[in-house]
The first five atom37 places (N, CA, C, CB, O) and aatype in JSON, in Angstrom:
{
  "aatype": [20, 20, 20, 20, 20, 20, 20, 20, 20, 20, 20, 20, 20, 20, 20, 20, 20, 20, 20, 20, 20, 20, 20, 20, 20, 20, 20, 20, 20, 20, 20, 20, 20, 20, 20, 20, 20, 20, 20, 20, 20, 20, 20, 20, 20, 20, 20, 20, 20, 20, 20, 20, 20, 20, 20, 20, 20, 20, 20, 20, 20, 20, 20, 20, 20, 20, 20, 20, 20, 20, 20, 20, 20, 20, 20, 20, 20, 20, 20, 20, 20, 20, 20, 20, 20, 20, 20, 20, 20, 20, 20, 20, 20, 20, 20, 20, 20, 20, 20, 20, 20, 20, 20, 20, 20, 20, 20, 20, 20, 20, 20, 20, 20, 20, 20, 20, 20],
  "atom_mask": [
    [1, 1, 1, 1, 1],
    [1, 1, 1, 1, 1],
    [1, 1, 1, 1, 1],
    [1, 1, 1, 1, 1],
    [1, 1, 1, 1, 1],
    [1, 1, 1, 1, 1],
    [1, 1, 1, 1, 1],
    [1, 1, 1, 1, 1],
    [1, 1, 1, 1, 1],
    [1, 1, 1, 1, 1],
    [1, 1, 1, 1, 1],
    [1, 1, 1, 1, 1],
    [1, 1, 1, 1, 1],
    [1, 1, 1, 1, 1],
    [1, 1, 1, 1, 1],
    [1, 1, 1, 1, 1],
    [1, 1, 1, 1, 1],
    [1, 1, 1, 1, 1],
    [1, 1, 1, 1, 1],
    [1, 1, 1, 1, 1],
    [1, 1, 1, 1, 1],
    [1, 1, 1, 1, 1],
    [1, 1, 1, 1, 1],
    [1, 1, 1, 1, 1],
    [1, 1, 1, 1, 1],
    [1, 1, 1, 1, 1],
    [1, 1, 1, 1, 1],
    [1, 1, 1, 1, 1],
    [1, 1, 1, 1, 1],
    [1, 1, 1, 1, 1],
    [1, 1, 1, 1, 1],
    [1, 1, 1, 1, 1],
    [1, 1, 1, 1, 1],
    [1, 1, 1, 1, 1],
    [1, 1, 1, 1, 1],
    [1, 1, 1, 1, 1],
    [1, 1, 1, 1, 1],
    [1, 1, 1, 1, 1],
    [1, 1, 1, 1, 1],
    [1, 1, 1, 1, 1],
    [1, 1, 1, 1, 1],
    [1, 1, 1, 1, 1],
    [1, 1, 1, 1, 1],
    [1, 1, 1, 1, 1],
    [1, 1, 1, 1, 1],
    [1, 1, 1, 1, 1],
    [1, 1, 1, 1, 1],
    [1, 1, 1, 1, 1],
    [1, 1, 1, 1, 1],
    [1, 1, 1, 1, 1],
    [1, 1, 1, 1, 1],
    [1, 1, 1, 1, 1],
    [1, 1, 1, 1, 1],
    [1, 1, 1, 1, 1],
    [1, 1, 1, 1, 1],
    [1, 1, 1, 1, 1],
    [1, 1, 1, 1, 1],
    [1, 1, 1, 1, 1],
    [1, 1, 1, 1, 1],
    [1, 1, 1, 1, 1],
    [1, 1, 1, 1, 1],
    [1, 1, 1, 1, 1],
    [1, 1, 1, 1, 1],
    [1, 1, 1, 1, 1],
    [1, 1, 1, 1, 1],
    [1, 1, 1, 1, 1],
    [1, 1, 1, 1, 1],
    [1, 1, 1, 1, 1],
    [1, 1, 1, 1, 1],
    [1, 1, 1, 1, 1],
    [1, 1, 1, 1, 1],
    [1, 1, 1, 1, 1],
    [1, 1, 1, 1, 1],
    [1, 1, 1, 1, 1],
    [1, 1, 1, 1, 1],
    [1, 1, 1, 1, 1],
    [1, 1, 1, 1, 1],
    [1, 1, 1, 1, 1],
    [1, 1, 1, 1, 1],
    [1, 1, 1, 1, 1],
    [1, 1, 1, 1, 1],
    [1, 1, 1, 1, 1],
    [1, 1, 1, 1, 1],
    [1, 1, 1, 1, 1],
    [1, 1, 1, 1, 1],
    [1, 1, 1, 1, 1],
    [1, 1, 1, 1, 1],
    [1, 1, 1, 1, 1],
    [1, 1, 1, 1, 1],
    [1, 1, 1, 1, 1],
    [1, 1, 1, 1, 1],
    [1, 1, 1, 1, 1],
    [1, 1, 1, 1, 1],
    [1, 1, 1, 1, 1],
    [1, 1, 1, 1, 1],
    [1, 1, 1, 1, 1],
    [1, 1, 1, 1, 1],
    [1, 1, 1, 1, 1],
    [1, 1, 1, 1, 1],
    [1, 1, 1, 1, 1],
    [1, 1, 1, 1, 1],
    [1, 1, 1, 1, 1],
    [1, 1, 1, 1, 1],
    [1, 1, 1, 1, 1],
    [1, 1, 1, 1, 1],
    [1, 1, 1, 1, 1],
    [1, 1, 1, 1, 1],
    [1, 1, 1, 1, 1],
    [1, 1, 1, 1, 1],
    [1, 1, 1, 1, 1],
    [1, 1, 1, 1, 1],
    [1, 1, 1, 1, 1],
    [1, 1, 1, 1, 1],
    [1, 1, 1, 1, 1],
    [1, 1, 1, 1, 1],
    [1, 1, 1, 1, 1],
    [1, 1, 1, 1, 1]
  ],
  "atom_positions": [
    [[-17.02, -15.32, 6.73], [-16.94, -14.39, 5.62], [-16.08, -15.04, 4.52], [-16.34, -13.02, 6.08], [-15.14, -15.81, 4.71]],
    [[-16.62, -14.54, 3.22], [-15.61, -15.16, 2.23], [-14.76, -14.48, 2.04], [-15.96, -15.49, 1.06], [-14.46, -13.43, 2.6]],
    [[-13.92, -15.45, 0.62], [-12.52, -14.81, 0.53], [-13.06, -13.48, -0.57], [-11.09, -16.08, -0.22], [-12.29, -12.62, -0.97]],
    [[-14.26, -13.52, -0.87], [-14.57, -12.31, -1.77], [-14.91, -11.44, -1.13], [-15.48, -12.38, -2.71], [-14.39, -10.35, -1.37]],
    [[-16.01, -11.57, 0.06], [-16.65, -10.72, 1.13], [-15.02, -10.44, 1.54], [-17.91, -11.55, 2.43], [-14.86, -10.01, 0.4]],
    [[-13.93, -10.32, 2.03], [-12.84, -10.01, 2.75], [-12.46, -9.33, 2.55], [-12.11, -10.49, 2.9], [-12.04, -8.49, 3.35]],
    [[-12.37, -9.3, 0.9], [-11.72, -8.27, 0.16], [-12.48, -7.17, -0.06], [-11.29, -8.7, -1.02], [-11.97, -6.05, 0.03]],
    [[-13.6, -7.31, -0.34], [-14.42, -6.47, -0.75], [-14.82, -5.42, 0.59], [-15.56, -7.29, -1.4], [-15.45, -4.37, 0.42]],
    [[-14.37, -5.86, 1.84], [-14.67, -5.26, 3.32], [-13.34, -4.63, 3.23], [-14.98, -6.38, 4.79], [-13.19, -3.53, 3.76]],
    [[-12.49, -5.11, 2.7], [-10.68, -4.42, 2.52], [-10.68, -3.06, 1.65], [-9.46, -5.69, 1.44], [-10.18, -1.95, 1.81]],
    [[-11.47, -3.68, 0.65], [-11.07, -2.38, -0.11], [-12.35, -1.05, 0.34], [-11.09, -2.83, -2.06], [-12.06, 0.15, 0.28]],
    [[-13.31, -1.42, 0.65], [-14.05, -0.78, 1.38], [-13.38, 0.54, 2.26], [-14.6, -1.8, 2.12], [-13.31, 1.73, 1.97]],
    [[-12.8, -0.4, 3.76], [-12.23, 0.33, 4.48], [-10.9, 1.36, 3.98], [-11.98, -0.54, 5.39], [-10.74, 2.47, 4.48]],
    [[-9.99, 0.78, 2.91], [-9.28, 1.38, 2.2], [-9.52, 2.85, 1.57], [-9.14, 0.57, 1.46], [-9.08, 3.97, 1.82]],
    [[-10.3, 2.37, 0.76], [-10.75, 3.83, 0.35], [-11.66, 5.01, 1.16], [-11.49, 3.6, -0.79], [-12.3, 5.88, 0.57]],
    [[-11.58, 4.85, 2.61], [-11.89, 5.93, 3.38], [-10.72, 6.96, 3.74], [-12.45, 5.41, 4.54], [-10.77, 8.1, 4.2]],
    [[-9.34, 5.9, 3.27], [-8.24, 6.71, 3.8], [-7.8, 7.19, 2.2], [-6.96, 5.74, 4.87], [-7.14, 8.22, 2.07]],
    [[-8.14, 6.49, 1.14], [-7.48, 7.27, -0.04], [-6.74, 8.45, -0.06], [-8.31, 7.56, -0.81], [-5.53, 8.47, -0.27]],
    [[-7.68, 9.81, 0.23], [-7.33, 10.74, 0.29], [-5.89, 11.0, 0.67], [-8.1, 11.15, 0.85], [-4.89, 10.93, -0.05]],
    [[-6.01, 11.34, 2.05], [-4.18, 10.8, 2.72], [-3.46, 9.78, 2.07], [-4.12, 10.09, 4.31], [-2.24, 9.82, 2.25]],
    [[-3.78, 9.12, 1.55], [-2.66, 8.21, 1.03], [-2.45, 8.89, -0.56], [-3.17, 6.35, 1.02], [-1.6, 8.21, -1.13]],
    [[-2.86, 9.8, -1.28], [-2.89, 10.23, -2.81], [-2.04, 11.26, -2.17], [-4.44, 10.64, -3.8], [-1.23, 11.74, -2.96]],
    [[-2.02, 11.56, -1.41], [-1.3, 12.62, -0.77], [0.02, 12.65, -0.43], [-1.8, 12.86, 0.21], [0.66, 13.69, -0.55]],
    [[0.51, 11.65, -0.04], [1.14, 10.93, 0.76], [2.1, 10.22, -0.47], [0.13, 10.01, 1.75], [3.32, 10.29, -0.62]],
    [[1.23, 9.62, -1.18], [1.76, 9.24, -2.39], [2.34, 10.46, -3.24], [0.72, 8.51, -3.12], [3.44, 10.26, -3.77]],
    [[1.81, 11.51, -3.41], [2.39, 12.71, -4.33], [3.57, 13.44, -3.51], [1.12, 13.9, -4.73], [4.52, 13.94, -4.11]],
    [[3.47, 13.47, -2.24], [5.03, 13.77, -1.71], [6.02, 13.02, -1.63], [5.13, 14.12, -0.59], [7.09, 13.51, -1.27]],
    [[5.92, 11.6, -1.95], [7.36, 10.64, -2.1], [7.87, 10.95, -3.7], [6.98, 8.65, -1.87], [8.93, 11.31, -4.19]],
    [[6.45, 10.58, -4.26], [7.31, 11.07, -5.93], [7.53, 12.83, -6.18], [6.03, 10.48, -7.55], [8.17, 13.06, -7.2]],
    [[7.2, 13.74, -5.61], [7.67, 15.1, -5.46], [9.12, 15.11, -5.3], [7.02, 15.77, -4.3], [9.98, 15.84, -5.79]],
    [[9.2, 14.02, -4.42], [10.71, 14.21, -3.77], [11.53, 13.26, -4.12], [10.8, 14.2, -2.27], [12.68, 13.13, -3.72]],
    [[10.83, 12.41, -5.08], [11.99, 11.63, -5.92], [12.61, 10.52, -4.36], [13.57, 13.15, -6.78], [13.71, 9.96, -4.4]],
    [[12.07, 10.45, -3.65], [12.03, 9.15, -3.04], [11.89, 8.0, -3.88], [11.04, 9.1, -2.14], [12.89, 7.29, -3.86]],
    [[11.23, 7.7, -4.4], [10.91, 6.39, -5.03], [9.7, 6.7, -6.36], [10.26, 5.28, -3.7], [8.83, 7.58, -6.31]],
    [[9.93, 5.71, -7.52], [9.36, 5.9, -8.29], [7.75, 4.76, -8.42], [10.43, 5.95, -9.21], [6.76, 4.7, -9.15]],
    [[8.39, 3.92, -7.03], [7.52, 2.89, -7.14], [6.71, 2.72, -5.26], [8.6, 1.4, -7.81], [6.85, 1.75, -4.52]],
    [[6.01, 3.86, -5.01], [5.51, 3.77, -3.66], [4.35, 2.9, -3.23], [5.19, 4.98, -3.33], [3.22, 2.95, -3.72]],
    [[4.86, 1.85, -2.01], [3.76, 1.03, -1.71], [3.65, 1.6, -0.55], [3.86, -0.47, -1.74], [4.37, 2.24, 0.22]],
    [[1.82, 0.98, -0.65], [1.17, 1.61, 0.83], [0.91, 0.0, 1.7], [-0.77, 2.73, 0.49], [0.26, -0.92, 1.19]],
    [[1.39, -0.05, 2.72], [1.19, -1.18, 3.53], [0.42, -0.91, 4.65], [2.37, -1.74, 3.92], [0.6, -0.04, 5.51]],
    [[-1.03, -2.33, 4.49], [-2.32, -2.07, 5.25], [-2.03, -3.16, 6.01], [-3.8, -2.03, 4.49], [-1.31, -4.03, 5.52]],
    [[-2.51, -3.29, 7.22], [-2.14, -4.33, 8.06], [-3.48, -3.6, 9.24], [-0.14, -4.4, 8.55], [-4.07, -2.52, 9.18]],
    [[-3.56, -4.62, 10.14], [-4.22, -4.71, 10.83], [-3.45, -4.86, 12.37], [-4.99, -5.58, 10.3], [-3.94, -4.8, 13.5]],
    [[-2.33, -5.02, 12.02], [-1.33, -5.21, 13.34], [-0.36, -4.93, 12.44], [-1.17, -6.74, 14.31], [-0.27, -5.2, 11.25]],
    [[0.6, -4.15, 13.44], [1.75, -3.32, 13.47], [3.18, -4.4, 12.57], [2.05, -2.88, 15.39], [3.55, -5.57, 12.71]],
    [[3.48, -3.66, 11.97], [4.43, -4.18, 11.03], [5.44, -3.26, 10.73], [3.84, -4.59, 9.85], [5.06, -2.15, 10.36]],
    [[6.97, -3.53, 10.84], [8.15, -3.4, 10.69], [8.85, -2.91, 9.13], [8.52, -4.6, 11.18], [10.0, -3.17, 8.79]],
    [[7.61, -1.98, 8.12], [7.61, -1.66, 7.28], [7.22, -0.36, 7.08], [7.22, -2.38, 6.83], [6.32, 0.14, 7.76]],
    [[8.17, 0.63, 5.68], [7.8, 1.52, 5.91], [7.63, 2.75, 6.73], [7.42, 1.21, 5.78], [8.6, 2.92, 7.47]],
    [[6.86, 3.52, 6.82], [6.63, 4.95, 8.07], [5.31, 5.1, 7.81], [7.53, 6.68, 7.84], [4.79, 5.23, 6.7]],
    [[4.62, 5.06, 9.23], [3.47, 4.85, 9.79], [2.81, 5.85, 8.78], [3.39, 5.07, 11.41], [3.53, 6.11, 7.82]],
    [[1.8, 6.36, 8.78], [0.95, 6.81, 8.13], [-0.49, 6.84, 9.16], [0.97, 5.99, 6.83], [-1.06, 7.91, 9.38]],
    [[-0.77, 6.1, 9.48], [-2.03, 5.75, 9.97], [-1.9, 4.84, 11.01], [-2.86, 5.24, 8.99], [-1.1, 3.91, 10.88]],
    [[-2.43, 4.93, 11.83], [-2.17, 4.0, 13.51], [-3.53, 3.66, 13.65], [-1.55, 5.01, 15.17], [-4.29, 4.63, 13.71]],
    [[-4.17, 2.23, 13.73], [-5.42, 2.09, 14.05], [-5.71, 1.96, 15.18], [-5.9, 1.33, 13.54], [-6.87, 2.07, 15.57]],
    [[-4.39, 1.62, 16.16], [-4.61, 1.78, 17.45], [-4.91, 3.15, 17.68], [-3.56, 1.34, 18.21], [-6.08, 3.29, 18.02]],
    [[-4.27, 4.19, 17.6], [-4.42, 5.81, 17.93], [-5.54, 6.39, 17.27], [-3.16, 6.69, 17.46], [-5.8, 7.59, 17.34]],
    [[-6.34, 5.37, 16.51], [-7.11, 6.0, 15.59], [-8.76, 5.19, 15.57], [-6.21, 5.91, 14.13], [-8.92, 4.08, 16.08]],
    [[-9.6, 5.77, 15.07], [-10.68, 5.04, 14.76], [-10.79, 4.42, 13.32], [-11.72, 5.85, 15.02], [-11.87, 4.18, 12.77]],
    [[-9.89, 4.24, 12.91], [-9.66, 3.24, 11.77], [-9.06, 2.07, 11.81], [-9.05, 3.71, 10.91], [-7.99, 1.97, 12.4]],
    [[-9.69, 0.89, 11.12], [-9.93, -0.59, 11.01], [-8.38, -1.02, 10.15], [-11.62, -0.97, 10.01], [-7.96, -2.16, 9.92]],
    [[-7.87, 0.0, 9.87], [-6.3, -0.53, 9.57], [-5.19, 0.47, 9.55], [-6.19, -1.2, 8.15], [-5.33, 1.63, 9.18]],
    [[-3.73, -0.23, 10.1], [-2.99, 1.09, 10.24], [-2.42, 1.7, 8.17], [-1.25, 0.58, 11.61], [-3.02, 1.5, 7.11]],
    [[-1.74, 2.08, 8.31], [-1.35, 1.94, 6.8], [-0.06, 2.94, 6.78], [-2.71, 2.45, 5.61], [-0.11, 4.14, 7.09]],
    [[0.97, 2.31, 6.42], [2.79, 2.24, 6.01], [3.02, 2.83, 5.29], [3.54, 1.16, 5.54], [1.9, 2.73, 4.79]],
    [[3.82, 3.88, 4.22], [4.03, 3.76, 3.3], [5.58, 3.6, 3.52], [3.41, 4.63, 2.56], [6.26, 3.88, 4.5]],
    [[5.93, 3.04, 2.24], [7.12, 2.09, 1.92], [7.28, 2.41, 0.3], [6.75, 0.29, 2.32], [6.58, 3.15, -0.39]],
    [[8.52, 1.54, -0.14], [8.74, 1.38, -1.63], [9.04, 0.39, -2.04], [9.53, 2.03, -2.14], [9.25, -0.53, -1.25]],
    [[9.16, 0.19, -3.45], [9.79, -1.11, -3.68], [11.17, -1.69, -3.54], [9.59, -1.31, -4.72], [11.51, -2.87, -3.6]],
    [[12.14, -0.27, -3.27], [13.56, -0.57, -2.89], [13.67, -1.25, -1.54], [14.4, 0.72, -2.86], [14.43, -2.17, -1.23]],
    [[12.71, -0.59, -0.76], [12.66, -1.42, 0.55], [11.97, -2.82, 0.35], [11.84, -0.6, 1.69], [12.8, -3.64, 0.72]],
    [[10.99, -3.37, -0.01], [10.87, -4.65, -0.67], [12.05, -5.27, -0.75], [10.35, -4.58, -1.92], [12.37, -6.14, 0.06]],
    [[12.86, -4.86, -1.78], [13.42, -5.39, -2.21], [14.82, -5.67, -1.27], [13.35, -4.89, -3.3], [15.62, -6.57, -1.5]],
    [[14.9, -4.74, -0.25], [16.22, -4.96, 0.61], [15.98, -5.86, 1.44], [16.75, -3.85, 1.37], [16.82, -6.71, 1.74]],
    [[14.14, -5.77, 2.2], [13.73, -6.63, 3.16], [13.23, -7.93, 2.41], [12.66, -5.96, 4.04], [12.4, -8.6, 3.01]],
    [[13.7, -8.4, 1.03], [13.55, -9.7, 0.73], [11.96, -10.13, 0.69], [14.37, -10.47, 1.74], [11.54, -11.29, 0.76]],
    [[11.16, -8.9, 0.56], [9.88, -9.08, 0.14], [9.71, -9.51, -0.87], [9.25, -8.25, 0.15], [8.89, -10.41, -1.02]],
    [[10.62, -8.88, -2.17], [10.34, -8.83, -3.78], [11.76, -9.37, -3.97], [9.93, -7.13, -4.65], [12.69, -8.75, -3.47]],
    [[11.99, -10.51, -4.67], [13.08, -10.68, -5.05], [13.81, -10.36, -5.82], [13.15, -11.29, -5.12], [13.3, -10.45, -6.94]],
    [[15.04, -9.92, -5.83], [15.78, -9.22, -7.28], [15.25, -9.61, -8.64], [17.37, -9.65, -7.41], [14.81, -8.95, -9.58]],
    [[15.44, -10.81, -8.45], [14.97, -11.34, -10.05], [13.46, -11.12, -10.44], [15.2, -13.07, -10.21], [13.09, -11.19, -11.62]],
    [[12.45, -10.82, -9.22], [11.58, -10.54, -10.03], [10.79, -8.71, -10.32], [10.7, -11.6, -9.54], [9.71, -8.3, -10.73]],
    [[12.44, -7.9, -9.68], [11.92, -6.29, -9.47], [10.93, -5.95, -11.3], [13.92, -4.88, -9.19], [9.85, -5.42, -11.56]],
    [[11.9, -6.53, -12.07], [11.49, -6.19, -13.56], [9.54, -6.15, -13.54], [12.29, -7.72, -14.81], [8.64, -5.32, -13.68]],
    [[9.69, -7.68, -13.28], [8.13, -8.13, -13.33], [7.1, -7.16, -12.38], [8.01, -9.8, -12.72], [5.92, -6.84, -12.52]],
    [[7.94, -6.9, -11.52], [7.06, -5.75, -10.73], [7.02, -4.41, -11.31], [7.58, -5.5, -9.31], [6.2, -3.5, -11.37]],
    [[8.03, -4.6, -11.64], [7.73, -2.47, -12.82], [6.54, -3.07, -13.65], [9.62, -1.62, -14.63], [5.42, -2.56, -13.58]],
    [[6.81, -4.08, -14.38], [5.71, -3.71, -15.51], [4.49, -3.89, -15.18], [5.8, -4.42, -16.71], [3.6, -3.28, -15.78]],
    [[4.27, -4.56, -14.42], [2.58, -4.53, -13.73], [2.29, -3.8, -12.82], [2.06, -5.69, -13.11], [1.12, -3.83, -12.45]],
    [[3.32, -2.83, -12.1], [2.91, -1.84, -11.47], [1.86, -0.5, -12.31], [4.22, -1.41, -10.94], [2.02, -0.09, -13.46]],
    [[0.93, -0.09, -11.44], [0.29, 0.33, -12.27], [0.59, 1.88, -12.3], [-0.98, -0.11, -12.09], [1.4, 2.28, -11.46]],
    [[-0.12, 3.05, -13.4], [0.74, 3.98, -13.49], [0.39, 4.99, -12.1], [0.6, 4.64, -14.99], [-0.73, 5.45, -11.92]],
    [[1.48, 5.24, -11.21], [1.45, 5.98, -10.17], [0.7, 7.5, -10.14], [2.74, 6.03, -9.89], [0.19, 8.16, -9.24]],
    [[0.82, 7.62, -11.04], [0.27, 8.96, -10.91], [-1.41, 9.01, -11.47], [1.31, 10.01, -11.83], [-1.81, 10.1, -11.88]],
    [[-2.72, 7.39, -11.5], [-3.48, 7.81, -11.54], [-3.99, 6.36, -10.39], [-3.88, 8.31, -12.93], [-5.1, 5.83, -10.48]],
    [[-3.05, 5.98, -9.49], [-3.12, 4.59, -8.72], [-2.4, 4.68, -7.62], [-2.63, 3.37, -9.45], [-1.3, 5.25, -7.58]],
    [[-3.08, 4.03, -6.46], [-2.04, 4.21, -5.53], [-2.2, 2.4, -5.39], [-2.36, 5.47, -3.99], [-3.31, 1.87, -5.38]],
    [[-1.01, 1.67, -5.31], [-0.66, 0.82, -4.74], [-0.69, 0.36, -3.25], [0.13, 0.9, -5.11], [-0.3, 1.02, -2.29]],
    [[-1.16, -0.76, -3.22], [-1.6, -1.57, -1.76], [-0.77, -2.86, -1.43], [-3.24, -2.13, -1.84], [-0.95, -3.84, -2.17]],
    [[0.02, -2.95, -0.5], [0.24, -3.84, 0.03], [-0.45, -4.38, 1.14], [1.14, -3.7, 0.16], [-0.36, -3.71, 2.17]],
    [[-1.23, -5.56, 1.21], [-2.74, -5.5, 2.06], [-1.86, -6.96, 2.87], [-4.82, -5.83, 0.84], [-1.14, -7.77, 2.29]],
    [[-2.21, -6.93, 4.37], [-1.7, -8.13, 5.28], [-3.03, -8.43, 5.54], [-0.68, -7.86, 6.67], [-3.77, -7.46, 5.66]],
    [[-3.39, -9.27, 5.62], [-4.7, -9.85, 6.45], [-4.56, -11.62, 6.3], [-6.42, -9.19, 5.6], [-3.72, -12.45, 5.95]],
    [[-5.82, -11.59, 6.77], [-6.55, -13.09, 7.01], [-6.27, -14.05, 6.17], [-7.99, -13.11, 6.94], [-5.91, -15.2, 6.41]],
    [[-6.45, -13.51, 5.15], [-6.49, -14.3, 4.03], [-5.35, -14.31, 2.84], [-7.67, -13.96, 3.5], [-5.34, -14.65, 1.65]],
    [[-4.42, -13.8, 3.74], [-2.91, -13.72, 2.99], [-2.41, -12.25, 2.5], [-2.93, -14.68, 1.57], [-3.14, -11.29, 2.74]],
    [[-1.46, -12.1, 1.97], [-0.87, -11.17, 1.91], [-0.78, -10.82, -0.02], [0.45, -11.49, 2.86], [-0.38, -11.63, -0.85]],
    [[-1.27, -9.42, -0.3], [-1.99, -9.23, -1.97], [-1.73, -7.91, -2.03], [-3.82, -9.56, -2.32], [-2.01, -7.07, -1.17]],
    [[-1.15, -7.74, -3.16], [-1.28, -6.6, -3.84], [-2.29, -5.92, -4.6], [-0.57, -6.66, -4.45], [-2.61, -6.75, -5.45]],
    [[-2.97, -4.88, -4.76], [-4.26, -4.47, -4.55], [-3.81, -2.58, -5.0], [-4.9, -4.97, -2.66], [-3.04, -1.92, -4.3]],
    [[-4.5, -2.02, -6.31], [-4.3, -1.1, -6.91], [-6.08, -0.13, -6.52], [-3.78, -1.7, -8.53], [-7.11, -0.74, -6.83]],
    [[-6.19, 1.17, -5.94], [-6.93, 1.89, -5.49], [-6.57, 3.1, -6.54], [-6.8, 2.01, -4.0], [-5.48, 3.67, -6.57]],
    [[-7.63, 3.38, -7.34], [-7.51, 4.77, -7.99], [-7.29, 5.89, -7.24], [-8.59, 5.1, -8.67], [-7.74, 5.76, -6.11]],
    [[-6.54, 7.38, -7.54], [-6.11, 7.76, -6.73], [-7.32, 8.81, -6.78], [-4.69, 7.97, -6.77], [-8.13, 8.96, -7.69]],
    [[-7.23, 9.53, -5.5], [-8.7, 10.26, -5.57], [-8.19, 11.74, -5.95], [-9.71, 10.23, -3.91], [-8.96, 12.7, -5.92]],
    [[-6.94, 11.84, -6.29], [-6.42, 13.27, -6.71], [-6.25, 13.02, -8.06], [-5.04, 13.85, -5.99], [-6.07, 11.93, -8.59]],
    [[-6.35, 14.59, -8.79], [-5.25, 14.67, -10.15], [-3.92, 15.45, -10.1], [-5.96, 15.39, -11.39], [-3.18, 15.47, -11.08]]
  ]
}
């Protein structure tokens, strides 16, 4: 499979869970948790975030995290110096949900319209 076919099977499976994750996403910024919420997709279990989605417990092809960028930034994901660069290309939360995607073919950030208003 290519590196286009990969993605394109990524974002695929992604947007079956949208829903829950627009959701999910509107109760962290409700609650002023974070202004900058990432969703982390992985395929094996990762030390990020609060579960959301278990693909082991589940019939879905990825588990999915949500997290923020403060945590990024504590776990040395995002480096201080470049939090700035990440605000401004973050895209606007309230019509996007943000992806932090682990796979095969490396590790990408990846913006899913949100399926709520």
């Amino acid at each position: 499979m290519s590196v286009t076919e990969t993605i394109l099977e990524i974002e695929k499976q992604l947007k079956v869970h949208n829903h829950l994750v627009t959701h999910a996403k509107q109760t962290v910024l409700d609650s002023d948790v974070t202004k900058y919420p990432i969703f982390v997709a992985a395929r094996t279990k990762v030390e990020l975030g609060i579960n959301l989605i278990d693909h082991e417990k589940t019939t879905a092809l990825w588990s999915i995290n949500v997290s923020s960028l403060e945590e990024f930034v504590a776990k040395n994901i995002i480096d201080t110096a470049k939090v700035d660069n990440f605000k401004q290309t973050y895209k606007d939360a309230a019509n996007y949900n943000c992806y932090f995607i682990i796979s095969n073919i490396g590790n990408q950030i990846a913006y899913l319209p949100s399926v709520l208003k």
